[in-house]
C-alpha positions as CSV (number, residue, x, y, z in Angstrom):
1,X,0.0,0.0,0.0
2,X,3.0,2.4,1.0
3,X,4.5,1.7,-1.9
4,X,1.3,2.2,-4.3
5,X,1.2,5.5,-2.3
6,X,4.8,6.8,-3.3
7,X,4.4,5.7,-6.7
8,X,1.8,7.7,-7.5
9,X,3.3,11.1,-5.7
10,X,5.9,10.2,-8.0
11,X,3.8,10.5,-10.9
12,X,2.6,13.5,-10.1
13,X,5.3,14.8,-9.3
14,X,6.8,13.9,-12.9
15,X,3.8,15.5,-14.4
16,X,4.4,18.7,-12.6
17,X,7.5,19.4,-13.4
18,X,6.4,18.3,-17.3
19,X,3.8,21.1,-17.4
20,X,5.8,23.9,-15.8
21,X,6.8,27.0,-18.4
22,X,10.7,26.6,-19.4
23,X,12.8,29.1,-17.6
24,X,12.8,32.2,-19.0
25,X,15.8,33.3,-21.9
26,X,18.3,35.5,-20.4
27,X,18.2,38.9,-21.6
28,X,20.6,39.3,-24.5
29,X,23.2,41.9,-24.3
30,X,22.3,44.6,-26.7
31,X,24.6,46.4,-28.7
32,X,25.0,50.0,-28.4
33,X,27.0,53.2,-29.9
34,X,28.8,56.1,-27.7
35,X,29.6,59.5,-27.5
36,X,32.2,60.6,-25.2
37,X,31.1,64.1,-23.9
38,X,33.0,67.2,-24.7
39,X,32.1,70.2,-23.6
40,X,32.1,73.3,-25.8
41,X,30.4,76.6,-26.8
42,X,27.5,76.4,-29.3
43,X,25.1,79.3,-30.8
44,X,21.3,77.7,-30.8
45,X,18.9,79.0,-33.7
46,X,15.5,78.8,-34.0
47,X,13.0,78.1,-36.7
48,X,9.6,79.0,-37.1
49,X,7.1,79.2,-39.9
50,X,5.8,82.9,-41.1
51,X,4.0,84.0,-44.1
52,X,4.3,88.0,-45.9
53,X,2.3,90.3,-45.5
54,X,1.6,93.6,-46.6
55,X,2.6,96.5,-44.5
56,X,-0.8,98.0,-44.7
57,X,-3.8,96.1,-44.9
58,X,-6.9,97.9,-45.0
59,X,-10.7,96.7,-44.9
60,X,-13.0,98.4,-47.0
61,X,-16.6,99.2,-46.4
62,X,-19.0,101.3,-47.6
63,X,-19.7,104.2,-45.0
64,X,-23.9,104.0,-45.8
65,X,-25.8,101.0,-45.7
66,X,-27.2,99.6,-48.7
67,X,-27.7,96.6,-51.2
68,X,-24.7,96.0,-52.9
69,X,-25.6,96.5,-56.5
70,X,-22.1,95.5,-57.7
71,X,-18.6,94.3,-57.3
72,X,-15.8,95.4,-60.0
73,X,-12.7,93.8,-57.9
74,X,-11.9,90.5,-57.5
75,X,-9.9,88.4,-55.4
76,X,-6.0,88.8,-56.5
77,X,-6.7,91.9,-58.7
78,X,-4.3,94.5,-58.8
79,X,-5.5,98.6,-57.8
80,X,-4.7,102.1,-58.5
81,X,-5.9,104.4,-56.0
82,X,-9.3,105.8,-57.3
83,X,-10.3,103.0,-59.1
84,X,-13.8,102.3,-58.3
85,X,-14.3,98.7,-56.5
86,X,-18.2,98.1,-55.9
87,X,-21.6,100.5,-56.0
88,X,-24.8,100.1,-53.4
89,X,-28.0,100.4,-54.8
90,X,-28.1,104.4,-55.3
91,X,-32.0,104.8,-55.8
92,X,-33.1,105.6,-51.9
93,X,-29.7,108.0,-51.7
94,X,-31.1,110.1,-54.4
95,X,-34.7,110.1,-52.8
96,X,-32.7,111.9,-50.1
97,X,-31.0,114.0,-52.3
98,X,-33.9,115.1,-53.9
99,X,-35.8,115.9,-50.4
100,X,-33.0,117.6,-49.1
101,X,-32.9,120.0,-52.2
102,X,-36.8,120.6,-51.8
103,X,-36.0,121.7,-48.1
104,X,-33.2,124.2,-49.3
105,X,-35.2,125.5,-52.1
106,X,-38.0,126.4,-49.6
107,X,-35.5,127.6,-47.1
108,X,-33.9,129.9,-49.4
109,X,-37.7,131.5,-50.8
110,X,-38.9,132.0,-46.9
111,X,-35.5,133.7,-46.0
112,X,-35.5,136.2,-49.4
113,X,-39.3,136.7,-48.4
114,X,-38.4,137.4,-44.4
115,X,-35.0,140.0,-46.2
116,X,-37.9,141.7,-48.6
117,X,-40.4,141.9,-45.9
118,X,-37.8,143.8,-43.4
119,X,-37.0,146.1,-46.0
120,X,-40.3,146.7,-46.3
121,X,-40.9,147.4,-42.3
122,X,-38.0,149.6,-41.8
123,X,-39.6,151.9,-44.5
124,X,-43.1,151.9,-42.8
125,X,-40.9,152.2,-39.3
126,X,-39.0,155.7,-40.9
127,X,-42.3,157.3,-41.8
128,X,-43.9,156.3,-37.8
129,X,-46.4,153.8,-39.4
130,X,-45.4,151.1,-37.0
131,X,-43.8,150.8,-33.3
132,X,-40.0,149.3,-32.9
133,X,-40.9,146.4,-31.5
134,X,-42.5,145.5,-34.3
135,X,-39.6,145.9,-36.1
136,X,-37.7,144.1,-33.9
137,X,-39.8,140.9,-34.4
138,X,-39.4,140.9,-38.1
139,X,-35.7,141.3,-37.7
140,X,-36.1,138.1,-35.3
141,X,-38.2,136.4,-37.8
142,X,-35.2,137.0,-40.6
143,X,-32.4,135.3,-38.5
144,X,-34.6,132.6,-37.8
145,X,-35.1,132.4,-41.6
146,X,-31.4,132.4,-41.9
147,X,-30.9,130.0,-39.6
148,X,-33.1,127.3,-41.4
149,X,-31.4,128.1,-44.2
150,X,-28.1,127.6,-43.7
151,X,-29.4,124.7,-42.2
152,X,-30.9,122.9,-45.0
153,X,-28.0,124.0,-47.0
154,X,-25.7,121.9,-44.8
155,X,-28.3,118.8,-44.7
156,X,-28.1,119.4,-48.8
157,X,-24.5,119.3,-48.9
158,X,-24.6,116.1,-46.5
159,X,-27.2,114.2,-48.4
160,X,-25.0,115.0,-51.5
161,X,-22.1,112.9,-49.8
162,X,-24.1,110.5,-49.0
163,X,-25.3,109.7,-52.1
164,X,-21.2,109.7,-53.4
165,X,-20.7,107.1,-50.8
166,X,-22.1,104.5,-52.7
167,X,-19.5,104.5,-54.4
168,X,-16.5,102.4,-52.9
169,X,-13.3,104.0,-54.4
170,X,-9.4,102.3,-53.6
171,X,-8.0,104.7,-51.4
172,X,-4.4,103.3,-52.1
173,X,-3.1,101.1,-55.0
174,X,-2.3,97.6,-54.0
175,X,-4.0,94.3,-54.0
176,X,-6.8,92.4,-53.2
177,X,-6.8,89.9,-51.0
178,X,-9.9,88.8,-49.5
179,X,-13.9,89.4,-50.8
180,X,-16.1,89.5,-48.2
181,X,-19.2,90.3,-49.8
182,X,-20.9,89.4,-53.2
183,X,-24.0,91.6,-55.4
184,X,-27.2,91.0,-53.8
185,X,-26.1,91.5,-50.3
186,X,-27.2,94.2,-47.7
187,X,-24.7,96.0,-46.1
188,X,-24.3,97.9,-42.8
189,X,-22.2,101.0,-42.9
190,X,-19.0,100.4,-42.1
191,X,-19.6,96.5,-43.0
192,X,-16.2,95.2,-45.0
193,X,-16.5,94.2,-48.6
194,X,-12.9,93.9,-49.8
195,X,-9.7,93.2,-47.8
196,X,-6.8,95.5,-49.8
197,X,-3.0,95.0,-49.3
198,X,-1.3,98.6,-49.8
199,X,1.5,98.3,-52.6
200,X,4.8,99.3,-50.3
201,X,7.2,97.3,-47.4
202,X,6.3,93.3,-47.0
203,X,6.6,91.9,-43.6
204,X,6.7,88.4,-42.7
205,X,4.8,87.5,-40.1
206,X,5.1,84.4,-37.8
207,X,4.0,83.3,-34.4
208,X,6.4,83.0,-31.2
209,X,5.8,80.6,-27.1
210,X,6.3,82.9,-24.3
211,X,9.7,82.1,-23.7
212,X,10.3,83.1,-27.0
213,X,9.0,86.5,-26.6
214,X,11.7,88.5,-24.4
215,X,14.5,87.3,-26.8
216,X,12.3,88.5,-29.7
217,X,11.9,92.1,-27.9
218,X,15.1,92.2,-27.6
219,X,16.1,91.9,-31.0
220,X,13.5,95.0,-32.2
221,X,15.0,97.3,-34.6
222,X,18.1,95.2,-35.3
223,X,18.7,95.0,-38.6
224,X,19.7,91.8,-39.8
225,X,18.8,89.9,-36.7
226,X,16.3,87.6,-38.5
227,X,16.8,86.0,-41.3
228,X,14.1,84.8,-44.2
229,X,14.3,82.1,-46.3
230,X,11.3,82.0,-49.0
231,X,10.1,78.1,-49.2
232,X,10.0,79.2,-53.4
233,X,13.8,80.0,-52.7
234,X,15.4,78.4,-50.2
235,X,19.3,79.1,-51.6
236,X,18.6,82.4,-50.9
237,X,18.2,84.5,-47.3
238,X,16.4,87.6,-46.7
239,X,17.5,90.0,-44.2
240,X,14.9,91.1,-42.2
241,X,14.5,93.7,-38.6
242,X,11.9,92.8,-36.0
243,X,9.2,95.2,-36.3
244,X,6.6,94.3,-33.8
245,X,5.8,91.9,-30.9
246,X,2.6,91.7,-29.6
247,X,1.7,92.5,-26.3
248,X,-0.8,90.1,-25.3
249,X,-1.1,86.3,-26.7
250,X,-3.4,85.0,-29.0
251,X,-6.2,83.2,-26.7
252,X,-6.5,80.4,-29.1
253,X,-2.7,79.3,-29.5
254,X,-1.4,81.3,-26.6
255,X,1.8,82.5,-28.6
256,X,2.7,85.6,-29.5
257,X,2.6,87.6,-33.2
258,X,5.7,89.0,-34.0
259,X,6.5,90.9,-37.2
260,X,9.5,91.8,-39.3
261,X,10.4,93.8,-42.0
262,X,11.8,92.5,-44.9
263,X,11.4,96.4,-46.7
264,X,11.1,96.1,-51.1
265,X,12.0,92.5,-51.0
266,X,10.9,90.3,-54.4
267,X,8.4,88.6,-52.1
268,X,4.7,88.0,-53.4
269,X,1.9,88.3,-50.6
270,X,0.9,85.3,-49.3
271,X,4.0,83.1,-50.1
272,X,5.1,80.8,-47.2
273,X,9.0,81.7,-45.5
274,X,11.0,80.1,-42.9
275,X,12.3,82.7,-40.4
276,X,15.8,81.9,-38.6
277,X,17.0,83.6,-35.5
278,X,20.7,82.7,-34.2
279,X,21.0,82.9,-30.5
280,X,24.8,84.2,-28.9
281,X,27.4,81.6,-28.2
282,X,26.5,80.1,-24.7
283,X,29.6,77.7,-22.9
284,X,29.1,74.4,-21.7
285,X,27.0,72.9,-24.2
286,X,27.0,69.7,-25.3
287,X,25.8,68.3,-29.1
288,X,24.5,64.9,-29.6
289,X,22.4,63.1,-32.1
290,X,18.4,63.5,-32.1
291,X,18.3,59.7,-31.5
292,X,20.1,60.1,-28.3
293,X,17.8,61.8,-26.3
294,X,14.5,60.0,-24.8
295,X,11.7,60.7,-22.8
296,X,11.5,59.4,-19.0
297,X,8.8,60.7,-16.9
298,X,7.7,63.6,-19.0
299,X,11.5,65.0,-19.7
300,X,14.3,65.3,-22.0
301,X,17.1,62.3,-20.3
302,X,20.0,60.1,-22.3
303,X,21.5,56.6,-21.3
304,X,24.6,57.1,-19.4
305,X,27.1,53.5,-19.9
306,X,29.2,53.1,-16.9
307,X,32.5,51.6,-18.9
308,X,33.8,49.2,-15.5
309,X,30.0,47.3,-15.3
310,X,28.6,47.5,-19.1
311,X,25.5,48.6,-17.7
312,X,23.4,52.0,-18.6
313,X,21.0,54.0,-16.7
314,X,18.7,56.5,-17.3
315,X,20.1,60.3,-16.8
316,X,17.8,63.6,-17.1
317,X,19.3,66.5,-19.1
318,X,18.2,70.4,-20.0
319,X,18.1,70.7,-23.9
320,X,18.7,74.5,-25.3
321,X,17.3,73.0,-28.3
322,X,17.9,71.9,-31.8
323,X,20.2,72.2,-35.1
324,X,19.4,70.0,-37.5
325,X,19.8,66.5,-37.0
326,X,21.7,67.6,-33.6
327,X,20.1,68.9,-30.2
328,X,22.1,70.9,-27.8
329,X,22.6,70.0,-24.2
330,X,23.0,72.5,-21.7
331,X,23.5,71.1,-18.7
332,X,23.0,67.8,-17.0
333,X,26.1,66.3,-18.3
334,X,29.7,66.9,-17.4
335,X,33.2,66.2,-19.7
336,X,34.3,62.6,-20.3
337,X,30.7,60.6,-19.9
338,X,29.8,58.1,-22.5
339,X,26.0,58.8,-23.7
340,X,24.9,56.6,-26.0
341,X,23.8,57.8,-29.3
342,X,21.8,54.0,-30.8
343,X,20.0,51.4,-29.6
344,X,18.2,53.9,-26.7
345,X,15.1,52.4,-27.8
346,X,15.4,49.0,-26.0
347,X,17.2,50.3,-23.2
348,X,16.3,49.3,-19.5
349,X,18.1,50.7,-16.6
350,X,20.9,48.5,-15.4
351,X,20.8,47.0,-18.4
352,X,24.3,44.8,-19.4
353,X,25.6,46.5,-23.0
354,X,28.1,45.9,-25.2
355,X,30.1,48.3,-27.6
356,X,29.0,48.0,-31.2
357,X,31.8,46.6,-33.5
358,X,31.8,47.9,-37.2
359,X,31.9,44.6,-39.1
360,X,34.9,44.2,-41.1
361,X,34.5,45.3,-44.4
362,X,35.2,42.1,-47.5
363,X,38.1,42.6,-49.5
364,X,37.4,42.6,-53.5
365,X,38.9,40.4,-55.8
C-alpha cells in the first residue's frame, strides 16, 4: 500500500514538473553606440514658420448701408488708388438728395421773403407807421429764416455725400486679398467688402511661445537679426528687422505675433518663408544626435554607460534645443561621460551592454 502511495506522488510529481513553463531566456546583451562628452560653446537657432504680408492692410466698407448693386474687384486683382471697387444700390440715396434739395429751395424762398419783408418794415418804421418792436420781431423772424437756411443748406450738402458714398473708391493702389461680400447683399455701414493690401514694405509675419517673446523684444529694430528664407527660394536668405511683438497672446494658440520687416523684397503676398533667428554663443554645451535623447517621466534624459560594469542608466538632461539633426545640451552632463547615441530604444536601466563593433569590411577580388 506504502509503496502504491509513493508511486503515485511520484507521478505526479513527474507531471508537474512536465507542465511547468521553461525558464525564462536570459536577456541578450544589446549592442549600443557612444559619445564621449565634450564640452564646448555652441550658438542655438530657432525656426519658425511665417508667411508675408503687406505692410498695410486695409478693410473696406461702404460708410452708408445699402444693397450692394455691384462688385468690379476680384480676389488677386491688382488697384490704383481711385479706381472704383463696388456701388450700393443708389436709388433711396437720391430720394434723399432730392428731399434735401426741396427743403433748401424752400428755405432759401422764406428767408428772401423774411429780407424783402424787413426792408419793407423799416420803410413803414421811418415814416412812424409802426412801433420798434414790431420791427424788432421781423428782424427776429429773418435770423430765424437764416438759420433754417443755412441749415438745410448743410443737410443738402450732407445728403449730397451720402449719395457719393455708394461708391467704394481704392483709397491706395495695392491688392486684393480677401472678398467678403458678393451683389445682392445688404450691407451695414462700415460692413467690410474687400480686404486690400497697400503696394509698399512686406513683412513676414510668424508666431512665437512665451519664452520666446523676451528674446524676440530684444532683438526689435536690429537689422539683420532675423533671417528669411522663401520656401520658393530656399538658396537664398532675406535679411529682415523685427518690427513688432505683440503685447498680449493669442487666446486660441497662446503664442505671440511678431512681425519683421523685410522692406522692397521680391516677395509675393501670401508666399510661405522660414524665419531663422541665431541665439549668442553660450559655454558648456554639449551636441549629440536627435536619437540620443529620450523621454522618462515627462522630460528630456540620455543613457549614461558606466565603462567598469557594461551597464546603462537613465540620466535627465536640459536641452537648449535643436540644429538639425543635432540637439544641444546644456546642462545635466559633465566632460568625459559616455551617452549613447543607438540602440536607446530597447534600453532598461541596469541593463548589461556591449560596444557596437563595425563589421569588417570584405576585400574585393
Amino acid at each position: 500500500m506504502h509503496a502504491l502511495r509513493a508511486a503515485l506522488l511520484m507521478l505526479v510529481a513527474v507531471m508537474l514538473v512536465s507542465c511547468a513553463p521553461p525558464p525564462a531566456p536570459p536577456e541578450p546583451v544589446r549592442a549600443v553606440r557612444t559619445q564621449s562628452v565634450t564640452l564646448g560653446a555652441a550658438a542655438g537657432e530657432y525656426e519658425y514658420a511665417a508667411e508675408v504680408r503687406s505692410r498695410t492692410e486695409s478693410r473696406l466698407g461702404f460708410r452708408v448701408g445699402g444693397k450692394l448693386s455691384s462688385r468690379r474687384a476680384n480676389l488677386g486683382d491688382s488697384v490704383r488708388a481711385g479706381q472704383m471697387l463696388a456701388q450700393l444700390d443708389p436709388a433711396d440715396l437720391r430720394l434723399s438728395v432730392e428731399a434735401a434739395q426741396a427743403a433748401l429751395t424752400a428755405a432759401q424762398a422764406n428767408y428772401e421773403f423774411s429780407m424783402a419783408e424787413l426792408e419793407r418794415f423799416r420803410e413803414l418804421k421811418s415814416q412812424g407807421f409802426i412801433s420798434g418792436w414790431e420791427l424788432e420781431r421781423r428782424e427776429t423772424a429773418l435770423a430765424a429764416a437764416r438759420g433754417q437756411f443755412e441749415q438745410a443748406k448743410a443737410q443738402a450738402h450732407a445728403q449730397g455725400n451720402q449719395a457719393r458714398y455708394a461708391n467704394l473708391v481704392a483709397d491706395a493702389s495695392g491688392v486684393i486679398t480677401a472678398v467678403e461680400a458678393d451683389p445682392g447683399t445688404v450691407v451695414a455701414a462700415g460692413a467690410p467688402v474687400v480686404r486690400l493690401a497697400h503696394d509698399g514694405p512686406r513683412d513676414v509675419v510668424f508666431n512665437v511661445p512665451e519664452d520666446r517673446v523676451g528674446a524676440l523684444r530684444a532683438l526689435a529694430g536690429k537689422t539683420g537679426a532675423v533671417q528669411v528664407l522663401l520656401w520658393s527660394d530656399r538658396a537664398k536668405s532675406l535679411a529682415a528687422t523685427v518690427r513688432e511683438v505683440a503685447a498680449s497672446a493669442d487666446p486660441a494658440t497662446r503664442t505671440f505675433v511678431v512681425k519683421a520687416d523685410i522692406g522692397q523684397a521680391p516677395a509675393r503676398l501670401g508666399q510661405t518663408a522660414t524665419v531663422k533667428i541665431g541665439t549668442p554663443p553660450a559655454k558648456g554645451m554639449v551636441r549629440l544626435p536627435l536619437s540620443a535623447v529620450v523621454e522618462q517621466q515627462g522630460a528630456p534624459a540620455v543613457w549614461l554607460l558606466d565603462k567598469s560594469s557594461m551597464t546603462v542608466k537613465p540620466h535627465v538632461v536640459q536641452v537648449a534645443g535643436a540644429e538639425g539633426n543635432e540637439v544641444l545640451i546644456a546642462g545635466g552632463l559633465v566632460e568625459g561621460q559616455s551617452v549613447v547615441t543607438a540602440g536607446t530604444h530597447v534600453l532598461t536601466s541596469g541593463q548589461k551592454v556591449r560596444l557596437y563593433a563595425e563589421p569588417a569590411s570584405t576585400a574585393k577580388h
